[in-house]
N, CA and C atoms as an extended XYZ file, in Angstrom:
246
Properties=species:S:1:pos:R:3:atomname:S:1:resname:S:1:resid:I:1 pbc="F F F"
N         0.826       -1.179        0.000 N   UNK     1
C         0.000        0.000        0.000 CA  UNK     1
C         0.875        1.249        0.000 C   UNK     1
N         0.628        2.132       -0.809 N   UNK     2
C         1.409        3.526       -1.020 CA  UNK     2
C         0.848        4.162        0.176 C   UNK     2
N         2.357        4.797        0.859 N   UNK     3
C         1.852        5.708        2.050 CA  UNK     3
C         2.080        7.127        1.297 C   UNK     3
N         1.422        8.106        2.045 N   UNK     4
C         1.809        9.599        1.985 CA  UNK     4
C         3.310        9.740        3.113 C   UNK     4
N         3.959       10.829        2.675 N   UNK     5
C         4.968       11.030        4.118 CA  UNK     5
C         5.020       12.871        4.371 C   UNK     5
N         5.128       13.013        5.677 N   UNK     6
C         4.839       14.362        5.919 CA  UNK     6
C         6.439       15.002        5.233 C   UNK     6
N         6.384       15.642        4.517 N   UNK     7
C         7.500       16.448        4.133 CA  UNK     7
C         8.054       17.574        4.610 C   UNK     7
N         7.890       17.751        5.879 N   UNK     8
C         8.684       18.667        6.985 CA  UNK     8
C         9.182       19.751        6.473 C   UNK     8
N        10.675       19.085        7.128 N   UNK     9
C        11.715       19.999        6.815 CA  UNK     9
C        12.897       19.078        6.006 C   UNK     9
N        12.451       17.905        5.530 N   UNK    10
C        13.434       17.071        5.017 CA  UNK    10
C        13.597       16.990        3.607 C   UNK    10
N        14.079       15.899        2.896 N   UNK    11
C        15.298       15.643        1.878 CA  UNK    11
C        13.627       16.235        0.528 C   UNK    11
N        12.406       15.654        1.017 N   UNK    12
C        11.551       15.715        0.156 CA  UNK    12
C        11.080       16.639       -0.242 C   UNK    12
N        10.847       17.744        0.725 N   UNK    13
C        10.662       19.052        1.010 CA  UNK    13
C        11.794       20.093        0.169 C   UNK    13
N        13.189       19.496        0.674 N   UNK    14
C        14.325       20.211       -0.657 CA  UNK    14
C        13.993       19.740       -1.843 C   UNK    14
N        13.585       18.871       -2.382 N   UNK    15
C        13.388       18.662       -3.670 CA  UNK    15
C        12.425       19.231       -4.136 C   UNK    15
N        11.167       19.334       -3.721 N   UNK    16
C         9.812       19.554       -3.884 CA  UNK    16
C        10.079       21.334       -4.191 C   UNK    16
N        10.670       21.953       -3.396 N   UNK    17
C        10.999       23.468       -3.108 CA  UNK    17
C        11.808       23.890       -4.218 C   UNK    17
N        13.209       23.090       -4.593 N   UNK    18
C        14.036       23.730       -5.743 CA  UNK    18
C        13.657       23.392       -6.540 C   UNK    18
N        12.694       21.720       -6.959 N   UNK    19
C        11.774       21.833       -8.071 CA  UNK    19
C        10.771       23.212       -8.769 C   UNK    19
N        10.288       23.933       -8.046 N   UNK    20
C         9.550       25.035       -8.341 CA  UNK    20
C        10.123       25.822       -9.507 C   UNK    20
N        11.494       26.129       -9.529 N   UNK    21
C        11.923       26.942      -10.755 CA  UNK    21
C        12.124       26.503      -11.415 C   UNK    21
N        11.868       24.786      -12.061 N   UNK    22
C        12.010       24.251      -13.131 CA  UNK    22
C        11.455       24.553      -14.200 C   UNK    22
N        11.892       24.631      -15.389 N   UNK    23
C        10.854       24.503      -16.666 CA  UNK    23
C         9.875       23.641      -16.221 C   UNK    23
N         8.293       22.888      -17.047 N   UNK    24
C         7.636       22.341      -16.713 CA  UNK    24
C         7.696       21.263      -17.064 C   UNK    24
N         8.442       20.768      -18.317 N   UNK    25
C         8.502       19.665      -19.006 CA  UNK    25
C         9.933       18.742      -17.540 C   UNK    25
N        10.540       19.937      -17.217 N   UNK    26
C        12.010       18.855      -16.275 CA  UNK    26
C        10.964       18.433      -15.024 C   UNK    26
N        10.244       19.889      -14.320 N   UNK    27
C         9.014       18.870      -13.448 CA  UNK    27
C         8.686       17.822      -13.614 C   UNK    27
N         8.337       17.728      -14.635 N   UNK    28
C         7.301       16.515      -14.815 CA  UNK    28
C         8.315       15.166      -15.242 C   UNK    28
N         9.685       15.497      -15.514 N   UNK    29
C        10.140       14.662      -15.811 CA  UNK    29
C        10.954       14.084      -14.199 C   UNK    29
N        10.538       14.892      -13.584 N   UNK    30
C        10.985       14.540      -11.736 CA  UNK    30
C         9.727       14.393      -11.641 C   UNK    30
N         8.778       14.045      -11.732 N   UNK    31
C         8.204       13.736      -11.133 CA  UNK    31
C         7.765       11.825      -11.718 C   UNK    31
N         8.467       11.589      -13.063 N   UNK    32
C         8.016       10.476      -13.948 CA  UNK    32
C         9.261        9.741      -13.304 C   UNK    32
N        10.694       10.386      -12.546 N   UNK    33
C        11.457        9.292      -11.809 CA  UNK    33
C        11.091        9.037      -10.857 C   UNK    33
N        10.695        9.961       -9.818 N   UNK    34
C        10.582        9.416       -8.537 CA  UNK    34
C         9.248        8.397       -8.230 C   UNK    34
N         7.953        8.710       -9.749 N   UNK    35
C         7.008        7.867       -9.308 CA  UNK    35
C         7.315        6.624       -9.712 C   UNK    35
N         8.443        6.047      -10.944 N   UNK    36
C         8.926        5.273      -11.215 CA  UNK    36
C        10.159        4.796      -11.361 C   UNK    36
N        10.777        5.689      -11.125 N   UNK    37
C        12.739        5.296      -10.765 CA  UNK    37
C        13.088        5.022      -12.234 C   UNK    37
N        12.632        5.237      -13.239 N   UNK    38
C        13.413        5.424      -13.900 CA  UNK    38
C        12.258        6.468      -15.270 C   UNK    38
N        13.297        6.269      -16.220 N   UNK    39
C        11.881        6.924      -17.023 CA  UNK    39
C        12.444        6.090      -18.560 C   UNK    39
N        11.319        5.279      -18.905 N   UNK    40
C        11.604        4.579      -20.066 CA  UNK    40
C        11.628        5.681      -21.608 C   UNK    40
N        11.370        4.996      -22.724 N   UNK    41
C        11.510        5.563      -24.147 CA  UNK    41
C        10.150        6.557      -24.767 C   UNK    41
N         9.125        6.294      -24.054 N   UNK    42
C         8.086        6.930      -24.181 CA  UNK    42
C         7.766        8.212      -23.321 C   UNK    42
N         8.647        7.917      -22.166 N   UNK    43
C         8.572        9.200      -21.478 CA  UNK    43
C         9.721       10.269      -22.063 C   UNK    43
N        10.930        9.693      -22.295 N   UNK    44
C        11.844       10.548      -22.682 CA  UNK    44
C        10.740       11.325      -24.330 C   UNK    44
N        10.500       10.103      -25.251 N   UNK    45
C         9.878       10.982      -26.324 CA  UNK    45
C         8.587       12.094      -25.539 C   UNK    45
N         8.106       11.931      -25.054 N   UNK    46
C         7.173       12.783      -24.583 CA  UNK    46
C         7.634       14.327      -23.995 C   UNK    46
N         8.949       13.919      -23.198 N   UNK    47
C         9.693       14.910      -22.936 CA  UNK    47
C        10.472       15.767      -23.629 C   UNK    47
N        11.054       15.076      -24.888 N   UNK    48
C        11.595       15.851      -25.625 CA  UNK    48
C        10.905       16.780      -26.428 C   UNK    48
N         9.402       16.008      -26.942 N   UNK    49
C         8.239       16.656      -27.341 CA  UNK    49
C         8.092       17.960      -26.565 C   UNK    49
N         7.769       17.933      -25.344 N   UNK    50
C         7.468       19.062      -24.583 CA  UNK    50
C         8.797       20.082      -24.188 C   UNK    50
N        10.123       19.643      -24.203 N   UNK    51
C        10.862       20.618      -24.525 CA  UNK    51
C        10.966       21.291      -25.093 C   UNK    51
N        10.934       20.730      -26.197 N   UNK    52
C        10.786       21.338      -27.961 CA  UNK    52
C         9.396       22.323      -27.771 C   UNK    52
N         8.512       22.068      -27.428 N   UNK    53
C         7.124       23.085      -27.731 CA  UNK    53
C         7.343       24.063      -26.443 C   UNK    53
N         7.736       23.841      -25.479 N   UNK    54
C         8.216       24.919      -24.686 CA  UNK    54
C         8.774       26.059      -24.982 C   UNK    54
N         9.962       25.516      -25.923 N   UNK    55
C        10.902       26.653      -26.515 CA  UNK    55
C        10.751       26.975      -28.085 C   UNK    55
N         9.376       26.637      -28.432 N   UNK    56
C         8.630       26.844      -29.531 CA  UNK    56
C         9.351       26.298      -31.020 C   UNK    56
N        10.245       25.006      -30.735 N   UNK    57
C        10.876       24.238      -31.695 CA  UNK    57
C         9.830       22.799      -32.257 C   UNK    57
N         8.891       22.931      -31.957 N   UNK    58
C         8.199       22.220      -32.188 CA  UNK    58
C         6.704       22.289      -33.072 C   UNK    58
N         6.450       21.391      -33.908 N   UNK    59
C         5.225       21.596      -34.757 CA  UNK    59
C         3.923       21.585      -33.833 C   UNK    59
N         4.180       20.375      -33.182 N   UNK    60
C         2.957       20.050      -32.390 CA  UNK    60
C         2.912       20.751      -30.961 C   UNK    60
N         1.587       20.501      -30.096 N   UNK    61
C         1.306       20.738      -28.613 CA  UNK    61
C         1.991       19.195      -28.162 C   UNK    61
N         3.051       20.348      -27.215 N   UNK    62
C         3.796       18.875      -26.676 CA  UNK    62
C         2.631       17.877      -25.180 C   UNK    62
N         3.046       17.461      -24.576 N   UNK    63
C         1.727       16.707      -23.863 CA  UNK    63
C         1.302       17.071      -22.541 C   UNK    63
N         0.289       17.159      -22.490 N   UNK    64
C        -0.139       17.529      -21.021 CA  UNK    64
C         0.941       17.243      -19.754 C   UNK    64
N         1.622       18.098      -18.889 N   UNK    65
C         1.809       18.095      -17.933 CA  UNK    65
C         2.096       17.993      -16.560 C   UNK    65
N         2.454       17.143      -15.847 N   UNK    66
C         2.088       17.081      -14.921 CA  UNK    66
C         3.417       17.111      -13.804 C   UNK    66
N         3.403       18.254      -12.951 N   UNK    67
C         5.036       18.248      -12.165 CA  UNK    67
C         4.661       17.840      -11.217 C   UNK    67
N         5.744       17.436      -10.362 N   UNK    68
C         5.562       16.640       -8.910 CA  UNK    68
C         5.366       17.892       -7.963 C   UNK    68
N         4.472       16.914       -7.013 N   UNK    69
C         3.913       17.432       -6.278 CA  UNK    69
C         3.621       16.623       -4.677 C   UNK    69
N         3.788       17.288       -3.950 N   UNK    70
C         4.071       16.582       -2.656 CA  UNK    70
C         3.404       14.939       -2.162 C   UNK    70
N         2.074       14.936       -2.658 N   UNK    71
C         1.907       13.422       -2.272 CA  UNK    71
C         2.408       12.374       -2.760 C   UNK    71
N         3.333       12.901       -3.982 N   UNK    72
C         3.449       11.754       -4.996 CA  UNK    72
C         4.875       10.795       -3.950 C   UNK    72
N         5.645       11.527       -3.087 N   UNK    73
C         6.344       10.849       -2.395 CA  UNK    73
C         6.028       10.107       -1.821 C   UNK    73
N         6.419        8.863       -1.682 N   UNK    74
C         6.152        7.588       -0.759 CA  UNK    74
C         7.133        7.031        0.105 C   UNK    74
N         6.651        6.735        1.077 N   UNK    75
C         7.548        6.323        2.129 CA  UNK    75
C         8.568        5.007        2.069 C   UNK    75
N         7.952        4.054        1.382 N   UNK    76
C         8.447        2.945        0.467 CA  UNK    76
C         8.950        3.002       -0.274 C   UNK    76
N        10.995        2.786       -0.491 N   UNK    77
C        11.677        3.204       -1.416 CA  UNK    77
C        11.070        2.095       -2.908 C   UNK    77
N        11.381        2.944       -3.896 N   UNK    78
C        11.069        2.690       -5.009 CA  UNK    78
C        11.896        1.507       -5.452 C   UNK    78
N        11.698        0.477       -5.832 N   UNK    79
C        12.511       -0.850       -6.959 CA  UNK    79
C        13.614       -0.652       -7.883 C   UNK    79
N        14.938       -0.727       -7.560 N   UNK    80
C        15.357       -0.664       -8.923 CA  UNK    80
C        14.898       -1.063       -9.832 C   UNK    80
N        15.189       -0.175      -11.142 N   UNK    81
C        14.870       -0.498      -12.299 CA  UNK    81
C        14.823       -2.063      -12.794 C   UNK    81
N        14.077       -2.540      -13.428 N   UNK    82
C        14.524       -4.043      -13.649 CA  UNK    82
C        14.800       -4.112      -15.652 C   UNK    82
């Protein structure tokens, strides 16, 4: 079962905090490791997608979004990659 963990004043809380001035596409790409420890070929294309339309090098709308955000931490370290 995924726990929540209170993010204080600790290691999660520094991340969560210097995350804020990220572009949105590197958010989200912290937020696609820590919910999965690694980030496979579909996330990187997705990311590069949304780099690219960020900095308006791109044809298309790169993909919805989504940066980390405090619950996504879990108290249960994540699996290495297999």
């Amino acid at each position: 079962m995924k726990q929540d963990v209170t993010l204080g004043s600790g290691i999660h809380r520094a991340i969560l905090d210097w995350s804020n001035d990220l572009p949105g596409w590197q958010r989200d790409a912290l937020r696609r490791i820590i919910e999965n420890g690694t980030l496979c070929d579909a996330d990187i294309e997705e990311l590069t997608t949304a780099c690219r339309a960020s900095n308006g090098l791109a044809e298309e709308n790169g993909p919805e979004l989504r940066p980390l955000v405090a619950h996504i931490f879990r108290a249960e370290p994540i699996p290495p990659p297999r």
